[in-house]
Predicted model as a PDB file, atoms N, CA, C, CB and O in Angstrom, pLDDT in the B-factor column:
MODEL        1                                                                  
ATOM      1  N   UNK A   1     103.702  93.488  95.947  1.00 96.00           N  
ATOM      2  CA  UNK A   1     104.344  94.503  95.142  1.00 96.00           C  
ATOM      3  C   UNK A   1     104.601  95.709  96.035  1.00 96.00           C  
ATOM      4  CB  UNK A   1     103.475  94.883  93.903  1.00 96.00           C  
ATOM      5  O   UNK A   1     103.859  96.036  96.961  1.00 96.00           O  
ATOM      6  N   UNK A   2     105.683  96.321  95.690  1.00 97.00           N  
ATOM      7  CA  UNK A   2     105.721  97.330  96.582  1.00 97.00           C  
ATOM      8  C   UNK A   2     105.675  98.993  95.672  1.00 97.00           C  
ATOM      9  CB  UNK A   2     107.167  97.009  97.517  1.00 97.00           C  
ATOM     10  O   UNK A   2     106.294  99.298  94.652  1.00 97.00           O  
ATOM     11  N   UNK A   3     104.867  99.696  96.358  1.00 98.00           N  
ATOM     12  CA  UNK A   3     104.428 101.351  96.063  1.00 98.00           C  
ATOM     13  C   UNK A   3     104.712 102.496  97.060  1.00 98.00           C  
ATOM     14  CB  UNK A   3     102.869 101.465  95.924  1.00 98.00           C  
ATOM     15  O   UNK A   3     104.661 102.207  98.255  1.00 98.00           O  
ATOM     16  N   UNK A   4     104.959 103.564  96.758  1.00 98.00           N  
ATOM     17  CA  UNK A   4     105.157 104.258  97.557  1.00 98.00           C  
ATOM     18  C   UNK A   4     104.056 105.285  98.093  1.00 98.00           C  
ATOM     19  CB  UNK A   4     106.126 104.672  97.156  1.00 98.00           C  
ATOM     20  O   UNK A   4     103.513 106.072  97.318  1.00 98.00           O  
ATOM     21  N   UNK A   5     103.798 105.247  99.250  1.00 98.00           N  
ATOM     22  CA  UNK A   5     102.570 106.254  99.384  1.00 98.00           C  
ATOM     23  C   UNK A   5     103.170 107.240 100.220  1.00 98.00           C  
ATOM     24  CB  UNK A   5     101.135 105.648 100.067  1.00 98.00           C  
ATOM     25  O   UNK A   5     103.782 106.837 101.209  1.00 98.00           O  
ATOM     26  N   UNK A   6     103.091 108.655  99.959  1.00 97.00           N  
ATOM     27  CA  UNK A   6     103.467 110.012 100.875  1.00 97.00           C  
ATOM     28  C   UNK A   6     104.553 109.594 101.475  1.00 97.00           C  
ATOM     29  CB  UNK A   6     102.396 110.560 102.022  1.00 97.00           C  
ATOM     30  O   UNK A   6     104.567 109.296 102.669  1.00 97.00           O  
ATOM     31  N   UNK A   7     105.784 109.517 100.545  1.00 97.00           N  
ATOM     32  CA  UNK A   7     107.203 109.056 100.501  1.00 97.00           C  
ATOM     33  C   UNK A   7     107.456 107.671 101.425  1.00 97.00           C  
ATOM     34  CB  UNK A   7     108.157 110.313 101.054  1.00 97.00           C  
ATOM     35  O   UNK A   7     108.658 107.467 101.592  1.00 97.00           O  
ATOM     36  N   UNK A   8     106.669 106.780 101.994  1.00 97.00           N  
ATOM     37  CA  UNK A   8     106.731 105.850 102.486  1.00 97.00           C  
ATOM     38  C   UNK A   8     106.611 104.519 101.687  1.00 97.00           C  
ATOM     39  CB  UNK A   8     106.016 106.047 103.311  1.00 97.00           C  
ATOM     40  O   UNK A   8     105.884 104.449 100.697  1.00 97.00           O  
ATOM     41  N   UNK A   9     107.182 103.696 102.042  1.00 98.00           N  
ATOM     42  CA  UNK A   9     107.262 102.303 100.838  1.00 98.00           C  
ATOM     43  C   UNK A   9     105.985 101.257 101.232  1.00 98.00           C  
ATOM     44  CB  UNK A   9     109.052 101.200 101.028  1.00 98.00           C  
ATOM     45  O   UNK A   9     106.370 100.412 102.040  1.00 98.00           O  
ATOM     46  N   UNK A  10     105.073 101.162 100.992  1.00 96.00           N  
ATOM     47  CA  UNK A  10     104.179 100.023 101.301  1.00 96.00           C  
ATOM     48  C   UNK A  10     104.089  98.976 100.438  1.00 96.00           C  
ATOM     49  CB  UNK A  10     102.959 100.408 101.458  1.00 96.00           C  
ATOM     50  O   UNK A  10     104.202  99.075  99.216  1.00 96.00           O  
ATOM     51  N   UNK A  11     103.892  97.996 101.033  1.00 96.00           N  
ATOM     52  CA  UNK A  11     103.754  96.301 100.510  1.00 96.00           C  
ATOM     53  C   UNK A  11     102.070  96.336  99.877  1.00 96.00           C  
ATOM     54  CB  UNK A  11     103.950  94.857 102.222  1.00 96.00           C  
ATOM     55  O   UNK A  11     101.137  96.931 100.415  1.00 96.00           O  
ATOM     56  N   UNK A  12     102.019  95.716  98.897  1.00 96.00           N  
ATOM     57  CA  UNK A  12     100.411  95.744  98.613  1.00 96.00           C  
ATOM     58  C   UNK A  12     100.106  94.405  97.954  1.00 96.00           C  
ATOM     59  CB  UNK A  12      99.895  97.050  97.549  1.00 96.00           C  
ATOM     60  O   UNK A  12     100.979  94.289  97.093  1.00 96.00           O  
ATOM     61  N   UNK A  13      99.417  93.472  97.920  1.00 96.00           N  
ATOM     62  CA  UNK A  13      99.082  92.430  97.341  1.00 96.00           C  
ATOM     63  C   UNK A  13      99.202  92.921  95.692  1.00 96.00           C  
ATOM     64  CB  UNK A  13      97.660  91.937  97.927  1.00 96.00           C  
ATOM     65  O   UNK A  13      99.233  94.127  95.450  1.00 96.00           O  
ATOM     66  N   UNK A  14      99.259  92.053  94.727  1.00 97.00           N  
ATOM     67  CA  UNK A  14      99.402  92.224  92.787  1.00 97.00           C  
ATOM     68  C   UNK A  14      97.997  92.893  92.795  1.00 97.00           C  
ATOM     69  CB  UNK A  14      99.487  90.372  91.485  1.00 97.00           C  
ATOM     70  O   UNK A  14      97.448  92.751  93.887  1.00 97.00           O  
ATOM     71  N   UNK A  15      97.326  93.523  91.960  1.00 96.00           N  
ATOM     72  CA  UNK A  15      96.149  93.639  91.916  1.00 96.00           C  
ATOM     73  C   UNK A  15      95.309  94.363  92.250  1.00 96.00           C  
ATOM     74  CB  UNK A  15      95.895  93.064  92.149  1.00 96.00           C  
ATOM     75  O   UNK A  15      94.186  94.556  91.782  1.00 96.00           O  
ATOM     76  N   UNK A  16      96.282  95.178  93.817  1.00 98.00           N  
ATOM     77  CA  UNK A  16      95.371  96.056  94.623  1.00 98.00           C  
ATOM     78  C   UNK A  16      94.804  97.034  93.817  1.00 98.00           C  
ATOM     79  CB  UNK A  16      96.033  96.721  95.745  1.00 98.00           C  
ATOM     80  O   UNK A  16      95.376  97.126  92.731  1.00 98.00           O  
ATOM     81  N   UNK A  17      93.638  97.988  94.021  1.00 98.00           N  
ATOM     82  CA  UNK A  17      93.352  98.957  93.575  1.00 98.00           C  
ATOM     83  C   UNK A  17      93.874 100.056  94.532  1.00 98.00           C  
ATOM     84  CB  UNK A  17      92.081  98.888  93.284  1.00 98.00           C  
ATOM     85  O   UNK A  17      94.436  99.709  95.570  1.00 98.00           O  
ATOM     86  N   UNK A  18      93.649 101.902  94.110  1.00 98.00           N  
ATOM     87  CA  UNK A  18      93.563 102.493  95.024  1.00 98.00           C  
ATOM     88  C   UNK A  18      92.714 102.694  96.329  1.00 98.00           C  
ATOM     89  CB  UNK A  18      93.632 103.108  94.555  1.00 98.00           C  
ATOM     90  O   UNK A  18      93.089 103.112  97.425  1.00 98.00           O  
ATOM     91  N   UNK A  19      91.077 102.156  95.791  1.00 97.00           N  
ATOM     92  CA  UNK A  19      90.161 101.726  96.473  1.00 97.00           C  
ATOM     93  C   UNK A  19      90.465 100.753  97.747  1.00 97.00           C  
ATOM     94  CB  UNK A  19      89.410 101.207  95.576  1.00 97.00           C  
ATOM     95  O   UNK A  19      89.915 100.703  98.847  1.00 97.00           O  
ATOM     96  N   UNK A  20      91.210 100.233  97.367  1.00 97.00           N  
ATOM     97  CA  UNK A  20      91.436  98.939  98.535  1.00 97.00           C  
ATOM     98  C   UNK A  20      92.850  99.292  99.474  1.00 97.00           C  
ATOM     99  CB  UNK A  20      91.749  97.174  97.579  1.00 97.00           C  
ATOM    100  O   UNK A  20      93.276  98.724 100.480  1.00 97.00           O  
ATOM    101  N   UNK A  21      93.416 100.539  98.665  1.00 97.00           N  
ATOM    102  CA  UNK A  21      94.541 101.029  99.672  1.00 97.00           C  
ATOM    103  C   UNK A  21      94.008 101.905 100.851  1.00 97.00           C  
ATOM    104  CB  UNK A  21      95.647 101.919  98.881  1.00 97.00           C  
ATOM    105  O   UNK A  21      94.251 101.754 102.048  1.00 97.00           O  
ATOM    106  N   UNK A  22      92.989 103.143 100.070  1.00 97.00           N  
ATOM    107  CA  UNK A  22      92.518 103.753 101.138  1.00 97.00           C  
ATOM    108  C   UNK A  22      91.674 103.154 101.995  1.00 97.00           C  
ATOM    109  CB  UNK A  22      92.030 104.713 100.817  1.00 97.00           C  
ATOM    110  O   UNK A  22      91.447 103.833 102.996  1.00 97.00           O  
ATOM    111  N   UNK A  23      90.863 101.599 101.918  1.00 96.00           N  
ATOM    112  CA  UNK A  23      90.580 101.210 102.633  1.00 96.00           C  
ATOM    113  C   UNK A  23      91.260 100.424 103.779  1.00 96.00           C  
ATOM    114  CB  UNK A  23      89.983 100.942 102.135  1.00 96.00           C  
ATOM    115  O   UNK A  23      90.655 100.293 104.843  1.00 96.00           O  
ATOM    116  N   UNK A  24      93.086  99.642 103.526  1.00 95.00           N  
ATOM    117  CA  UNK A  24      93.765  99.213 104.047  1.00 95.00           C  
ATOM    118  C   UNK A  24      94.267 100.792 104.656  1.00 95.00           C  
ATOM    119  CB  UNK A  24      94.512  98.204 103.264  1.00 95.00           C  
ATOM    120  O   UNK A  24      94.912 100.471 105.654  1.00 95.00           O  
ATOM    121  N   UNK A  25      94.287 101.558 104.613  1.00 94.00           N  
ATOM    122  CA  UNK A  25      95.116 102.868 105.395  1.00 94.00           C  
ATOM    123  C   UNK A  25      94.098 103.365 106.464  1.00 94.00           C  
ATOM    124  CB  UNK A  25      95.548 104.325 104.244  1.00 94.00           C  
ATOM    125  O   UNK A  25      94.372 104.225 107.301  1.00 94.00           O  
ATOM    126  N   UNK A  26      92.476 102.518 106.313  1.00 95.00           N  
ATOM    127  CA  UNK A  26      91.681 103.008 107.019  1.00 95.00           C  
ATOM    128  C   UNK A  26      91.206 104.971 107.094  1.00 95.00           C  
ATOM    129  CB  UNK A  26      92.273 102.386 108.153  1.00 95.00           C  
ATOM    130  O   UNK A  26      91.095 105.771 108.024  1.00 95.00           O  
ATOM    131  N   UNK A  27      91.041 105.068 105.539  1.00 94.00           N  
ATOM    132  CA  UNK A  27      91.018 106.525 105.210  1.00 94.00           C  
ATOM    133  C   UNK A  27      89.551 106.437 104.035  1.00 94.00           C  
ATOM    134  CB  UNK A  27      92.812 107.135 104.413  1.00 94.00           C  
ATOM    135  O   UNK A  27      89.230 105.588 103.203  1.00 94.00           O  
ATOM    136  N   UNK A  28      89.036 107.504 104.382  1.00 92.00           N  
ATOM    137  CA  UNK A  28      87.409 107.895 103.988  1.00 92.00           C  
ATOM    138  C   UNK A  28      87.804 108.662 102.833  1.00 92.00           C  
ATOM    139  CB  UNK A  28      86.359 108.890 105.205  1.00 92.00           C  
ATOM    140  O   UNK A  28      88.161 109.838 102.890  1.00 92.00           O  
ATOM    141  N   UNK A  29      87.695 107.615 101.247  1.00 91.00           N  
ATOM    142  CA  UNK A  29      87.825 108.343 100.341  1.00 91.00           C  
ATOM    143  C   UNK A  29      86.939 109.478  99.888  1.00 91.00           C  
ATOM    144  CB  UNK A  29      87.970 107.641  99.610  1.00 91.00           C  
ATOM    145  O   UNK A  29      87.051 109.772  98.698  1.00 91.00           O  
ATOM    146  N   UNK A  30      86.107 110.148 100.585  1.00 91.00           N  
ATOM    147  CA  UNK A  30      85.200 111.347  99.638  1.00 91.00           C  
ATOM    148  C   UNK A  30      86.055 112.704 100.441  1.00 91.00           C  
ATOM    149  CB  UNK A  30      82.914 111.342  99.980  1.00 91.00           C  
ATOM    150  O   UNK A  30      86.022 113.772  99.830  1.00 91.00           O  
ATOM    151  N   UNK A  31      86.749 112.670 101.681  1.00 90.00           N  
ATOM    152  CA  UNK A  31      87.428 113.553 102.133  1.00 90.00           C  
ATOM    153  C   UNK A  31      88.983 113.768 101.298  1.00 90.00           C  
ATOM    154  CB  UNK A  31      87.458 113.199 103.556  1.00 90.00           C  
ATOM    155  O   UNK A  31      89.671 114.740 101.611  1.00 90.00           O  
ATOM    156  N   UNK A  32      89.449 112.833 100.272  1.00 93.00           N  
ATOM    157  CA  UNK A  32      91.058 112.820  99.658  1.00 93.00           C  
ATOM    158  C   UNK A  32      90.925 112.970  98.158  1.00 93.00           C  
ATOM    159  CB  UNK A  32      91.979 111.276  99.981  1.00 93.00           C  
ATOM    160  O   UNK A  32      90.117 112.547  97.332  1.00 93.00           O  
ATOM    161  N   UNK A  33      92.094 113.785  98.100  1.00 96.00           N  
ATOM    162  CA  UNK A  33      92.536 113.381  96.671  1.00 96.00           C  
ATOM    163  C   UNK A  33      93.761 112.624  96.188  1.00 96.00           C  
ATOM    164  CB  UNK A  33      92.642 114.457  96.026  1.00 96.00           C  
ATOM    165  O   UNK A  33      94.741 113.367  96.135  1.00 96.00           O  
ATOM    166  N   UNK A  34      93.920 111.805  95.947  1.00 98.00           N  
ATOM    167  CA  UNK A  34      94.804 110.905  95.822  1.00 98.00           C  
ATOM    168  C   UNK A  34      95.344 111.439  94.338  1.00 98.00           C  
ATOM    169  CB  UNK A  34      94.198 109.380  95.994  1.00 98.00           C  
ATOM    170  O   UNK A  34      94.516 111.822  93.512  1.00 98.00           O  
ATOM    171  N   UNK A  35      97.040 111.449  93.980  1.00 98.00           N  
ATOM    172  CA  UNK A  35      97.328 111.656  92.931  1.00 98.00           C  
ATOM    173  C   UNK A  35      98.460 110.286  92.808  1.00 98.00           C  
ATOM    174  CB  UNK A  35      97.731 113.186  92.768  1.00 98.00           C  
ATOM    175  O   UNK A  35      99.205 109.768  93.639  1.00 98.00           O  
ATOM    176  N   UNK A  36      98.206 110.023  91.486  1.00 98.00           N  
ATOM    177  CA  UNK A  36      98.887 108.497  91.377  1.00 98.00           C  
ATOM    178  C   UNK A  36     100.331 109.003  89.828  1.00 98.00           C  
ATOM    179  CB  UNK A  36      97.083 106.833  90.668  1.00 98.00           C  
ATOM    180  O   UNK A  36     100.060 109.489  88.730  1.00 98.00           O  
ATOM    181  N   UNK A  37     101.634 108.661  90.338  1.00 98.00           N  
ATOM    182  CA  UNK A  37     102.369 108.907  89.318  1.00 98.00           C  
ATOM    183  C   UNK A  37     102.270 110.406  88.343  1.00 98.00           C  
ATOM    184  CB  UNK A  37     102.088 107.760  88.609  1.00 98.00           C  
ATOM    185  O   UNK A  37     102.388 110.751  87.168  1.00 98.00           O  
ATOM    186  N   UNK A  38     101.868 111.217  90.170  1.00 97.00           N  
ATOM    187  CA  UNK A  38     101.831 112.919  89.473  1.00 97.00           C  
ATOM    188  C   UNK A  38     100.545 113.340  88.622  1.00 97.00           C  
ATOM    189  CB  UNK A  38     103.179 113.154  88.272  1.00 97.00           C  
ATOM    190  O   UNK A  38     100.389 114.513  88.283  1.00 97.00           O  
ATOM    191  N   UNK A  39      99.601 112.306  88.278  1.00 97.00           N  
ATOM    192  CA  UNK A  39      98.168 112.351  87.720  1.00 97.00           C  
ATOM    193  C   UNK A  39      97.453 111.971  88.874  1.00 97.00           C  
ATOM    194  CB  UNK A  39      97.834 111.386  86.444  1.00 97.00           C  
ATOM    195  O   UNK A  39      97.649 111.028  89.640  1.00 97.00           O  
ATOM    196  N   UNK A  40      96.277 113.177  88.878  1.00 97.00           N  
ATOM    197  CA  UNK A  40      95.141 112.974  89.312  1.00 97.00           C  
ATOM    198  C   UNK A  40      94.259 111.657  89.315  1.00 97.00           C  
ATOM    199  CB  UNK A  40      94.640 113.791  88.789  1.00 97.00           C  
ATOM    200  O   UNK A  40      93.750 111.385  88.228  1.00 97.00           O  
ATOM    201  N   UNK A  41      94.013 110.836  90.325  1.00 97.00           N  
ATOM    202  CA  UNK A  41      93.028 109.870  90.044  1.00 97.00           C  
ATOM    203  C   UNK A  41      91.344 110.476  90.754  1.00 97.00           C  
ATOM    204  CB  UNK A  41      93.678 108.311  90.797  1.00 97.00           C  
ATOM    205  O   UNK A  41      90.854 110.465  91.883  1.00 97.00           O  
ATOM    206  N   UNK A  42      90.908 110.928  89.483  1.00 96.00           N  
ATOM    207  CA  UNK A  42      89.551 110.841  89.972  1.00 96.00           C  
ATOM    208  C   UNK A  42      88.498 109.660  90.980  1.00 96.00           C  
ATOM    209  CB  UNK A  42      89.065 110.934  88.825  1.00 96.00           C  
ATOM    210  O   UNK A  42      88.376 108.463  90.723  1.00 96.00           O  
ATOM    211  N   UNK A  43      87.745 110.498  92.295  1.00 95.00           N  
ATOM    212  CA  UNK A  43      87.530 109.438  93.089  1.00 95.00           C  
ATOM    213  C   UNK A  43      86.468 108.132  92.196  1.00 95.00           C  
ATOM    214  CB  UNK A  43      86.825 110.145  94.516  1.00 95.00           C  
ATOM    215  O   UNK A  43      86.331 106.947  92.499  1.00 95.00           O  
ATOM    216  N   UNK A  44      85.863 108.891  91.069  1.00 96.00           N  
ATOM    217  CA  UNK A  44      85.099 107.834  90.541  1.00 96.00           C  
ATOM    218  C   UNK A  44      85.832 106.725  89.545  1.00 96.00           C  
ATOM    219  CB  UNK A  44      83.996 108.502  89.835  1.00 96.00           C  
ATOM    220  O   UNK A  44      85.236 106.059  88.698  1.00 96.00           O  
ATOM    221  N   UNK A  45      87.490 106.663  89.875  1.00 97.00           N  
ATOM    222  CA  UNK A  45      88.001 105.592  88.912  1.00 97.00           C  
ATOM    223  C   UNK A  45      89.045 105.136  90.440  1.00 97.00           C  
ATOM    224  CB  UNK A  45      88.936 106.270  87.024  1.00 97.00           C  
ATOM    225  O   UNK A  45      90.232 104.851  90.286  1.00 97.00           O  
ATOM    226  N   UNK A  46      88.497 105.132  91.608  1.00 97.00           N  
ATOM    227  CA  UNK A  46      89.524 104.844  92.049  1.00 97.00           C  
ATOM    228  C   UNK A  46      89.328 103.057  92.403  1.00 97.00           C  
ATOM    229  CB  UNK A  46      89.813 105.908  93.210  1.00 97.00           C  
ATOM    230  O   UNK A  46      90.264 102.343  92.762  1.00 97.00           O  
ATOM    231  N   UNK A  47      88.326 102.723  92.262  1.00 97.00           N  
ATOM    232  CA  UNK A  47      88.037 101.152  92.677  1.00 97.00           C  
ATOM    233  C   UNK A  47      88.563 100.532  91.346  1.00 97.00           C  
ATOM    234  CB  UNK A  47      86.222 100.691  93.047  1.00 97.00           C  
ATOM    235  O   UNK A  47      88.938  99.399  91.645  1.00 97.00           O  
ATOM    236  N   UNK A  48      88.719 100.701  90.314  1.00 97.00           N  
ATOM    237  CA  UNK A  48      88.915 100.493  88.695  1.00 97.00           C  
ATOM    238  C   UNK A  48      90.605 100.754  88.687  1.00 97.00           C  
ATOM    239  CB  UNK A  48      87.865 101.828  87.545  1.00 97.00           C  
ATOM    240  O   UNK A  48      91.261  99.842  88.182  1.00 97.00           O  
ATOM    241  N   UNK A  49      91.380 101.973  89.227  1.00 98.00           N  
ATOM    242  CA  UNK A  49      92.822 102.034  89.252  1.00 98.00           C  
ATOM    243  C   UNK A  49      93.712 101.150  89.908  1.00 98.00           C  
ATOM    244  CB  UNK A  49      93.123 103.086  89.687  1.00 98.00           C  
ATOM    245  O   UNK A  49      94.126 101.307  91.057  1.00 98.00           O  
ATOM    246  N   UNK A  50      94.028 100.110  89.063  1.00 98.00           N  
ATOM    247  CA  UNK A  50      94.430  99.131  89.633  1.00 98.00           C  
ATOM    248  C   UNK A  50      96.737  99.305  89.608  1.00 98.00           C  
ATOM    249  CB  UNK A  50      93.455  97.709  88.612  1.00 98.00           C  
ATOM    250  O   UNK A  50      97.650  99.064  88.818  1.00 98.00           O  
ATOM    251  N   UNK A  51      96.595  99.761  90.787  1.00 98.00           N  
ATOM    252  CA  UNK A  51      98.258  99.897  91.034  1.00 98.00           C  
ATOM    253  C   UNK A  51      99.091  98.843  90.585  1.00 98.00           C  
ATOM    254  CB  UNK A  51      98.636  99.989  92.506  1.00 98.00           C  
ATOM    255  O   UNK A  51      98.864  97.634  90.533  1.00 98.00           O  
ATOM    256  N   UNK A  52     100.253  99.602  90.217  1.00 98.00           N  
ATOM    257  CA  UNK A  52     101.726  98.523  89.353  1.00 98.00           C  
ATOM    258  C   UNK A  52     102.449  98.697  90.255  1.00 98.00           C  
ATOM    259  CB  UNK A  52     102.650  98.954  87.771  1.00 98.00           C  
ATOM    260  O   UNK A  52     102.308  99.626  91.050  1.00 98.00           O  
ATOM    261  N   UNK A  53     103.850  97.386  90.336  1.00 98.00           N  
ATOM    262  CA  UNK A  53     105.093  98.143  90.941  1.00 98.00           C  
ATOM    263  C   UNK A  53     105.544  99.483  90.980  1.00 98.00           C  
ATOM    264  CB  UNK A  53     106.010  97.717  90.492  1.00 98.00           C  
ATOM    265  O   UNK A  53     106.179  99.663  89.941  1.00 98.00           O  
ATOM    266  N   UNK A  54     105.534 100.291  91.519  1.00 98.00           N  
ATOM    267  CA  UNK A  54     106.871 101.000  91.795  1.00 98.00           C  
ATOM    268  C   UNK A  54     106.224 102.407  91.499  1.00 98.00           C  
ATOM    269  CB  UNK A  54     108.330 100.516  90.749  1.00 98.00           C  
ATOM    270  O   UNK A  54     106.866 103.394  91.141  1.00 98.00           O  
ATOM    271  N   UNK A  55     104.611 102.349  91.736  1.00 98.00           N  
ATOM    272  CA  UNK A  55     103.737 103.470  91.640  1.00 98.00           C  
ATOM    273  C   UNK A  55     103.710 104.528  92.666  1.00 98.00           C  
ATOM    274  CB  UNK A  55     102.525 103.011  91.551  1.00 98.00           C  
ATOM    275  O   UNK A  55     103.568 104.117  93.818  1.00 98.00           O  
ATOM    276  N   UNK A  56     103.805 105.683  92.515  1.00 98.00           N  
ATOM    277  CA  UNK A  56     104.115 106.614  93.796  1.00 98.00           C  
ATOM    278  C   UNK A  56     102.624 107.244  93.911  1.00 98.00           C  
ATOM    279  CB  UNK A  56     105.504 107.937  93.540  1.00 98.00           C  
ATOM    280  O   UNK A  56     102.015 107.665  92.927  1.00 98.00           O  
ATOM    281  N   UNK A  57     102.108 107.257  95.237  1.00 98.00           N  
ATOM    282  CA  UNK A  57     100.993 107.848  95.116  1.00 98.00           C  
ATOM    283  C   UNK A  57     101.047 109.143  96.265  1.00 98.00           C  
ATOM    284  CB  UNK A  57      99.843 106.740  95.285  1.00 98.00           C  
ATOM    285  O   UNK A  57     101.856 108.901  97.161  1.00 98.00           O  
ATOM    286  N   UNK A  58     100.387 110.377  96.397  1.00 98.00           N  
ATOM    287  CA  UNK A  58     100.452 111.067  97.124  1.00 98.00           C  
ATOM    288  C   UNK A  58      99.152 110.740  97.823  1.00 98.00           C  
ATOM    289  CB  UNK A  58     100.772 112.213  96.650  1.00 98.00           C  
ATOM    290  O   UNK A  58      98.634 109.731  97.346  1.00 98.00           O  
ATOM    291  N   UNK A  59      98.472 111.292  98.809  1.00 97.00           N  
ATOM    292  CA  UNK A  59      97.278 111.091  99.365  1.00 97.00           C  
ATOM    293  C   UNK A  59      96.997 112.066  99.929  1.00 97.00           C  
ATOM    294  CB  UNK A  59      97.133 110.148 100.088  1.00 97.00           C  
ATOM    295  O   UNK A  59      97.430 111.957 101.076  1.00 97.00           O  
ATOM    296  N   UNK A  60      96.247 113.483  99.719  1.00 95.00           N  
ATOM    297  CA  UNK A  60      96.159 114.676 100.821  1.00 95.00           C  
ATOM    298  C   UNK A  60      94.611 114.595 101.199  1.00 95.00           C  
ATOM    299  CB  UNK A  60      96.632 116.373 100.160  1.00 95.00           C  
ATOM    300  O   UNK A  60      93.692 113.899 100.766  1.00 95.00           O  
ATOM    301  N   UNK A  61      94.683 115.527 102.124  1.00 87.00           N  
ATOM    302  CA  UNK A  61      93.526 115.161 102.733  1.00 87.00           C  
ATOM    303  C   UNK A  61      92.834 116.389 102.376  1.00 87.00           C  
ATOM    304  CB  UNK A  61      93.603 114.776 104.245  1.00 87.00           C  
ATOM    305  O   UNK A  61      93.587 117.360 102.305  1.00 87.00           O  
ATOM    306  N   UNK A  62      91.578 116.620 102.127  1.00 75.00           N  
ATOM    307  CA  UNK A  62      90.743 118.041 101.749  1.00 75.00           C  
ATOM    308  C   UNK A  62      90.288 118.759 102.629  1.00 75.00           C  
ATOM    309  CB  UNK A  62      89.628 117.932 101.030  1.00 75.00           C  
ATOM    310  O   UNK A  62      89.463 118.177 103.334  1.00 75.00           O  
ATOM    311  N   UNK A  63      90.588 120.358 103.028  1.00 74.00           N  
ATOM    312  CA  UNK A  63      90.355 120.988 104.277  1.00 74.00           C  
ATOM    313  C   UNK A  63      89.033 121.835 103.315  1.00 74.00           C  
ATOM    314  CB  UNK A  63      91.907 121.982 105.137  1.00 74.00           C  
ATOM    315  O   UNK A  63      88.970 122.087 102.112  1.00 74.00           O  
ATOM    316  N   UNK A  64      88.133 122.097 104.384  1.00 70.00           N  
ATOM    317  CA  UNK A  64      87.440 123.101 104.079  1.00 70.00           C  
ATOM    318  C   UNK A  64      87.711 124.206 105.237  1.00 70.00           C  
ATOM    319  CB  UNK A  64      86.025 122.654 103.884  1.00 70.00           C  
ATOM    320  O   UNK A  64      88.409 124.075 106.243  1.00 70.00           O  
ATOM    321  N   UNK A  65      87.150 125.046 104.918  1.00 67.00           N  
ATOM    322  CA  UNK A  65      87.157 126.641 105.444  1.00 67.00           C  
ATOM    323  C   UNK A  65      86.768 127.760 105.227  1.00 67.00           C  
ATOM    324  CB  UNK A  65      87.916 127.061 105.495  1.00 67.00           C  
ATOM    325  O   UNK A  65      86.702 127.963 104.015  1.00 67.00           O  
ATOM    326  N   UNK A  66      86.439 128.700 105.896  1.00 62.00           N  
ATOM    327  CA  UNK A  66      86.625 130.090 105.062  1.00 62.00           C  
ATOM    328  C   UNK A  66      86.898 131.162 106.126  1.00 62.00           C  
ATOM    329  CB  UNK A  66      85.200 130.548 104.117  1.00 62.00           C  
ATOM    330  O   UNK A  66      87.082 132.332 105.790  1.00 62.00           O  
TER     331      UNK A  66                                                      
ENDMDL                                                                          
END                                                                             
């Protein structure tokens, strides 16, 4: 199936979760917030959010500072 992540088109097996994307992108989900179709996916539903065709996801990464 194909989704779009941070305007790029990726291929993903039926089924994938977000869980299994940030692990195929090789990215440490407690540092991101991932927003799926302009909604927030909380990191504690992200193994459970199971992606559809044609789902746009953003992926930013969390800076700290002060």
């Amino acid at each position: 199936m194909l989704v779009q992540v941070n305007g790029e088109d990726r291929e993903l097996v039926e089924g994938a979760t977000i869980a299994q994307l940030l692990e195929q992108l090789e990215l440490d989900p407690r540092t991101l917030a991932v927003e799926r179709n302009l909604q927030l996916v909380p990191r504690a539903k992200h193994a459970e959010a199971i992606l559809a065709e044609g789902d746009r996801l953003e992926v930013v990464t969390l800076v700290g500072g002060g």
